[in-house]
C-alpha positions in Angstrom: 22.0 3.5 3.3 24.2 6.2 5.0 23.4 8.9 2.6 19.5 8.4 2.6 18.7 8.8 6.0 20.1 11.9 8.4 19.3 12.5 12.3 16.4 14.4 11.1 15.1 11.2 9.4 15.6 9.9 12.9 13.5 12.3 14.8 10.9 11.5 12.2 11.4 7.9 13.0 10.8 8.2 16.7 8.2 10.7 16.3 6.3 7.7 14.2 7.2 5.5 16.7 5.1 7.0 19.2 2.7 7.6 17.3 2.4 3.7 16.7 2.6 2.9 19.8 0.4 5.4 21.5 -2.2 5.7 19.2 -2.9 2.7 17.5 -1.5 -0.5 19.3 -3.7 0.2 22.8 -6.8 -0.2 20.1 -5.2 -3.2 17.4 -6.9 -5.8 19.5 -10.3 -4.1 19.2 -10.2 -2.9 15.8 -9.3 -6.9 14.5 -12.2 -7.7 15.9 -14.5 -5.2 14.9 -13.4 -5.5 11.4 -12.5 -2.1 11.1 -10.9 0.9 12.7 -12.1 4.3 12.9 -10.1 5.8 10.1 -11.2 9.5 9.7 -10.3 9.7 13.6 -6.8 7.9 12.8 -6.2 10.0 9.9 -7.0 13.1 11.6 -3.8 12.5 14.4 -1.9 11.3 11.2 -2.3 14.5 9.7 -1.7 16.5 12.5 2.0 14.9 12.4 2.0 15.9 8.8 2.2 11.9 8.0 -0.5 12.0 5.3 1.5 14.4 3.0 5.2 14.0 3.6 6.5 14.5 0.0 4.0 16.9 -0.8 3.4 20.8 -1.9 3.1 22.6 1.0 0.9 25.0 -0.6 -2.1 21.9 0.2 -0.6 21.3 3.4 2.2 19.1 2.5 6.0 19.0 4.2 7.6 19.2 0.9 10.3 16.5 1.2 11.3 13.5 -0.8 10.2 10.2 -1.1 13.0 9.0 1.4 10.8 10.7 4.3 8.0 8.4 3.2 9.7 5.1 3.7 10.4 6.3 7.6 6.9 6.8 7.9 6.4 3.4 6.0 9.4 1.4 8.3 7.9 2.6 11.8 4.0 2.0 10.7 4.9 -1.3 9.3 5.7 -2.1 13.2 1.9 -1.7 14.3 0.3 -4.3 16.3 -2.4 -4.7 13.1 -1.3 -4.5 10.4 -4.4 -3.0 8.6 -3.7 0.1 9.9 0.0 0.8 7.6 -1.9 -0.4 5.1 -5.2 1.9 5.0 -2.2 4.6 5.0 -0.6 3.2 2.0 -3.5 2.6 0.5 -4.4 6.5 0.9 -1.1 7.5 0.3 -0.7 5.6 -2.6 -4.2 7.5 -4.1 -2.7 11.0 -4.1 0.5 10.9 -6.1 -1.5 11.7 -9.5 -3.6 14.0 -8.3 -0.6 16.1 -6.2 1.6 15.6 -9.7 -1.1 17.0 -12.4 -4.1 17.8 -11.2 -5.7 21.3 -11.2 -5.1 23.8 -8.2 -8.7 23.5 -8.0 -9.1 19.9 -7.9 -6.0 20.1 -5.7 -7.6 22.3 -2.7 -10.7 20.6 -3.0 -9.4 17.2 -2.7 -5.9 17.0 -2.0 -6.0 19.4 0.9 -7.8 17.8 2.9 -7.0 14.4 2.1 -3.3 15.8 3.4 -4.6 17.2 7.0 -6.7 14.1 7.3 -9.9 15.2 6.8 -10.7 13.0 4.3 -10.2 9.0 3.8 -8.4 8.5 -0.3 -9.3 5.1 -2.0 -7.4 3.6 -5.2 -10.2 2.8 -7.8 -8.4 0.4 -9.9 -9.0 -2.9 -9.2 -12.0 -5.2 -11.1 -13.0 -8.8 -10.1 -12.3 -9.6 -14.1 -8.9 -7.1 -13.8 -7.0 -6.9 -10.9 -3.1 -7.2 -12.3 -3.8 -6.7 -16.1 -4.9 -3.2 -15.6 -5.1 -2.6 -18.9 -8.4 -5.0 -18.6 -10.5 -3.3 -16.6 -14.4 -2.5 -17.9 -15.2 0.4 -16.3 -16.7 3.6 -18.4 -16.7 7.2 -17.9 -18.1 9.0 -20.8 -18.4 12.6 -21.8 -21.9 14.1 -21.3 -22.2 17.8 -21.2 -20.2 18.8 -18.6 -20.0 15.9 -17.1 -18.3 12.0 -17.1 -20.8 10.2 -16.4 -19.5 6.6 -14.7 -21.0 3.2 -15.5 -19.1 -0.1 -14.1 -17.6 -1.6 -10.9 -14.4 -1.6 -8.6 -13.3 -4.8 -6.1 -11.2 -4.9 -3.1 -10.9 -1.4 -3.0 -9.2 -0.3 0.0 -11.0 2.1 3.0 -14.2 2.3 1.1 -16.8 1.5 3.3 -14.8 4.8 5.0 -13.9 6.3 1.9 -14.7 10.2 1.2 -13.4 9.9 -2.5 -11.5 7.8 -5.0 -9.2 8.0 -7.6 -11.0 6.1 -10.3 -9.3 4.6 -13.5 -11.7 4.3 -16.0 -11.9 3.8 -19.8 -12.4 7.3 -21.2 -12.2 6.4 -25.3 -12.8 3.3 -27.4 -10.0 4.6 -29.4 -5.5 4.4 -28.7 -5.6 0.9 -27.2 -5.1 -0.3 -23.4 -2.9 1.7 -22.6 -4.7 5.1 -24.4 -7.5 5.2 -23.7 -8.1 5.5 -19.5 -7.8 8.4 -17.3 -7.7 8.8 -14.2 -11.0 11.0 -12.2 -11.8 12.3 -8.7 -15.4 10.9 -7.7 -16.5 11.5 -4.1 -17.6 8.5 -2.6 -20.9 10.4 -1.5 -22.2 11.2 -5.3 -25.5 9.9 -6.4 -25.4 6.6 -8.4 -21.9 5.5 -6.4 -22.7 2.7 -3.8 -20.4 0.4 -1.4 -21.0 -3.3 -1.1 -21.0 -5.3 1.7 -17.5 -5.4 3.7 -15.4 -8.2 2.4 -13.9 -11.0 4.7 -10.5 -11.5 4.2 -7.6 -13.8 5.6 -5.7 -11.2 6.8 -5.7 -7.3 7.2 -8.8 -7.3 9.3 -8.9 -3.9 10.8 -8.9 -2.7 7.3 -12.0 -2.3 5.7 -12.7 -3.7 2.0 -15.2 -3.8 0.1 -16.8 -3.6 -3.7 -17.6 -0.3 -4.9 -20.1 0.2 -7.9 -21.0 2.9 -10.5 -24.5 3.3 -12.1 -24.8 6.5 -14.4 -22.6 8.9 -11.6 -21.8 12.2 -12.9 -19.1 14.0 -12.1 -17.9 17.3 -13.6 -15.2 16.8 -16.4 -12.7 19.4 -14.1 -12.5 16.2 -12.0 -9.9 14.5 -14.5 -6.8 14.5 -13.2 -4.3 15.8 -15.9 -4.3 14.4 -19.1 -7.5 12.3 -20.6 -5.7 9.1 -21.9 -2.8 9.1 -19.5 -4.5 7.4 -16.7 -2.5 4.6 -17.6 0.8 5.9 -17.8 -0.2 8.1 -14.1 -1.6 4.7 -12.4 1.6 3.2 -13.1 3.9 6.0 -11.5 1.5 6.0 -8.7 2.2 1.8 -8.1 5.9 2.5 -8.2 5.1 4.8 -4.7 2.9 1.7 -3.6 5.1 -1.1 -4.3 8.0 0.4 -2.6 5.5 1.2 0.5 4.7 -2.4 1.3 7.7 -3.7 0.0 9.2 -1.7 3.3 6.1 -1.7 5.4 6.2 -5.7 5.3 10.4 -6.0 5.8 9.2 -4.0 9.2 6.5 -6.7 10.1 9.1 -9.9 8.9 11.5 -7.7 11.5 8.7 -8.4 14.0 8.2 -11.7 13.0 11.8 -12.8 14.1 11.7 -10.9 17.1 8.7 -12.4 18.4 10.3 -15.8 17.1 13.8 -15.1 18.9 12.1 -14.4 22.1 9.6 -16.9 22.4 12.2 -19.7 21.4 14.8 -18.0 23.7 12.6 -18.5 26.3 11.1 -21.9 26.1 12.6 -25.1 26.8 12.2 -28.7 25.4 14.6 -31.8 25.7 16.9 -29.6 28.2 18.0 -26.4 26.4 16.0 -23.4 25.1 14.7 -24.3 21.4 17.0 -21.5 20.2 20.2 -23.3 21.6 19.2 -26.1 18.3 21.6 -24.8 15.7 18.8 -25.4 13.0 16.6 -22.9 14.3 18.7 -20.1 14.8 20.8 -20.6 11.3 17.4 -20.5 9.9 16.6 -17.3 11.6 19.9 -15.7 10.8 19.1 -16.8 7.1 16.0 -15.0 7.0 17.6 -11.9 8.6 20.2 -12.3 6.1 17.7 -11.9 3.2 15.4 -9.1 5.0 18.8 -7.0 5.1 19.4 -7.8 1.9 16.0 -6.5 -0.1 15.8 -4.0 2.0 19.2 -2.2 0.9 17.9 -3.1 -2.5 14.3 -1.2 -1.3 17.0 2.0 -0.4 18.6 1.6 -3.2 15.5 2.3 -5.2 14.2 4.9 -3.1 17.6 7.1 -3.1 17.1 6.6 -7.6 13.5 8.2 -7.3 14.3 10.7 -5.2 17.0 11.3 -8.1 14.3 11.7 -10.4 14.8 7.9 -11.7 13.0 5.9 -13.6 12.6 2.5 -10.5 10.4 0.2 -12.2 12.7 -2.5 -12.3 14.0 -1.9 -9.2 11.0 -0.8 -7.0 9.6 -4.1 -9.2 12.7 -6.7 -8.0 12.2 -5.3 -4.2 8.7 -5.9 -4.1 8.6 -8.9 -5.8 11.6 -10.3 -2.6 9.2 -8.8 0.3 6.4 -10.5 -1.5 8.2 -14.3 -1.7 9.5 -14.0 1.9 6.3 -12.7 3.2 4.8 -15.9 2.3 7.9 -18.2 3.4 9.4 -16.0 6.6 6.0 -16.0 8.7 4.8 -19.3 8.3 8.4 -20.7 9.5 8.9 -18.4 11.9 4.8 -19.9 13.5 6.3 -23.4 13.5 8.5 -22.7 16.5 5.6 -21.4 18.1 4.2 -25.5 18.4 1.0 -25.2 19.3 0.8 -22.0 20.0 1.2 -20.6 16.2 -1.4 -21.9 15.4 -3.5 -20.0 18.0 -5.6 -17.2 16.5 -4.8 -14.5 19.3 -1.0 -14.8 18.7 0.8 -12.2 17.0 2.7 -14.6 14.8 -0.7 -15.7 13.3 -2.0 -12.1 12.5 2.1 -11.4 10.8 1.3 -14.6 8.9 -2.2 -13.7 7.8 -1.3 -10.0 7.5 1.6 -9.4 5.3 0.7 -12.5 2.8 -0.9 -9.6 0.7 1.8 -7.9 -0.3 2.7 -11.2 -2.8 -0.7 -10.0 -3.9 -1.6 -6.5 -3.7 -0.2 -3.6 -6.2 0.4 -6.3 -8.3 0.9 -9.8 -7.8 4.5 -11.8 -7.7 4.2 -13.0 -10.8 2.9 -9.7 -12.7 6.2 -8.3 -11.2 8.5 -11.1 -12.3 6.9 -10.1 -15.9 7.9 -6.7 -15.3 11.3 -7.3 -14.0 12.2 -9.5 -16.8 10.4 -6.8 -19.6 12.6 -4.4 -18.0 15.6 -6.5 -18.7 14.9 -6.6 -22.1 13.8 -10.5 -22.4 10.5 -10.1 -23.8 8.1 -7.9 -25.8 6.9 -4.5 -23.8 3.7 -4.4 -25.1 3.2 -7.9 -24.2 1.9 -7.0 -20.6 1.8 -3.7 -18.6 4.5 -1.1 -17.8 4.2 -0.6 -14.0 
């Protein structure tokens, strides 16, 4: 969108750029296999480019611009070799928003700050093995006690936390106001007595990014750790998945980018029955199809980005984009593998690790179908209260 981006936007671009392919794609190949990449050392150089708090008060070390800066950082990280590492950014990006929007200047310098310069690794505590979509679900307590919350209950798949230095933890606060009521949202450092990590998960895809359980037995933290409001945890989480949704939603358009690339040179290259495979009309209408519908949601991603740096309300929008990266992230990858033959189906390829990376975004931040029930509660067509408002 002309009016989004200007040739500052494009320096940023290219800045990012570099920084993908200096600093992380030399070490993808390594961190896959080790099942994790050294993420305070990552962060650190991220910070020092100011990547870590784009749209955020400068006062805590932020560049103060809009959201629109963001999705160049997203675009060019979503490019990365593995595709773990865009997403331990998200994932930490997608942790501050709240916190940045209404918490104390106190909680802000302690945690903020330095979760900005890269000093410290953000998790999103959401997530429960019994509630990962239906947020409004989740089991987890935090009760007053003193001067204290003291935290009782479990997180899963939580993003960056065998790395993690603290999380934003949504937690049921009240028994009283309902689902929506009665959560807030607290700062817990990942290092406080009674908090523990479990065992790194294994996952299809994502490798390099660490994930695991995360579990709360009696863990006080001091009540000045809430983050705005108590009972608005709900309504903050859900401006905070608006941020993440359009993240991957661009972040994965980048890696589909990749994933014709790859595709366009490998079948431009090899031969069969006398002509490249790209010469056979069939493949390369199907590859101009799926160009046609990456172009397509993302102008529709742009779209929503240039309404919340308006100071829109993007649900449904932010909602419909996702929902397209999500379905073509699961069609897109695996099509573009079968030209490969034999060889997409080699572990090592890059086509393999695009296939098994950006499945998650049909998954993560809310699955396809939770967003096709927010799209069409946005549009009116059924009851509000009948699922969440994210």
């Amino acid at each position: 969108m002309g009016q989004l981006f200007n040739s500052e936007h494009e320096e940023m671009r290219r800045s990012v750029r570099r920084f993908v392919q200096q600093e992380l794609d030399p070490f993808a190949d390594a961190w896959e296999e080790a099942g994790a990449a050294p993420l305070h050392e990552v962060f650190a150089k991220a910070g020092q480019l100011g990547l870590l708090g784009i749209n955020k008060p400068p006062e805590y070390g932020g560049l103060g611009l809009d959201f629109s800066w963001v999705i160049v950082v997203a675009e060019e990280l979503g490019r990365a070799h593995a595709g773990g590492i865009p997403f331990a950014i998200g994932a930490h990006a997608s942790a501050i928003p709240a916190l940045a929007n209404y918490g104390t200047d106190e909680l802000r310098q302690e945690f903020l700050a330095p979760a900005i310069q890269g000093d410290a690794v953000a998790c999103i505590g959401v997530s429960e093995e019994t509630a990962g979509s239906d947020v409004s679900g989740i089991k987890t307590t935090a009760r007053k006690d003193g001067g204290d919350w003291v935290i009782n209950g479990s997180k899963m798949w939580i993003t960056s936390a065998p790395q993690g230095d603290w999380i934003s933890l949504l937690a049921n606060t009240s028994a009283e106001g309902g689902p929506y009521h009665n959560k807030s949202l607290i700062v817990v450092p990942m290092n406080t007595p009674g908090v523990s990590v479990g065992a790194p998960l294994r996952k299809l895809g994502m490798h390099c990014s660490d994930t695991a359980p995360v579990f709360f037995d009696n863990v006080r933290v001091p009540l000045r750790h809430l983050i705005g409001e108590e009972g608005k945890g709900f309504a903050y989480q859900m401006e905070q998945f608006q941020h993440e949704r359009l993240w991957g939603c661009v972040r994965t358009l980048s890696g589909l980018d990749e994933a014709i690339r790859l595709t366009v040179e490998y079948t431009g290259t090899r031969r069969a029955f006398g002509k490249t495979l790209l010469e056979n009309q069939v493949i390369y209408h199907r590859l101009a199809d799926y160009q046609s519908q990456i172009e397509c949601v993302r102008s529709l991603a742009y779209r929503a980005v240039d309404a919340m740096v308006a100071g829109e309300d993007v649900t449904r929008l932010a909602s419909i984009a996702k929902y397209m990266a999500g379905k073509l992230a699961l069609e897109l990858p695996s099509g573009c593998a079968q030209y490969f033959g034999g060889q997409g189906y080699m572990w090592e390829n890059r086509i393999t690790r695009l296939l098994r990376d950006l499945r998650i975004v049909a998954v993560g931040g809310g699955a396809n179908e939770v967003m096709l029930e927010v799209i069409a509660k946005e549009l009116g067509w059924i009851n509000r209260r009948r699922t969440e408002r994210a």
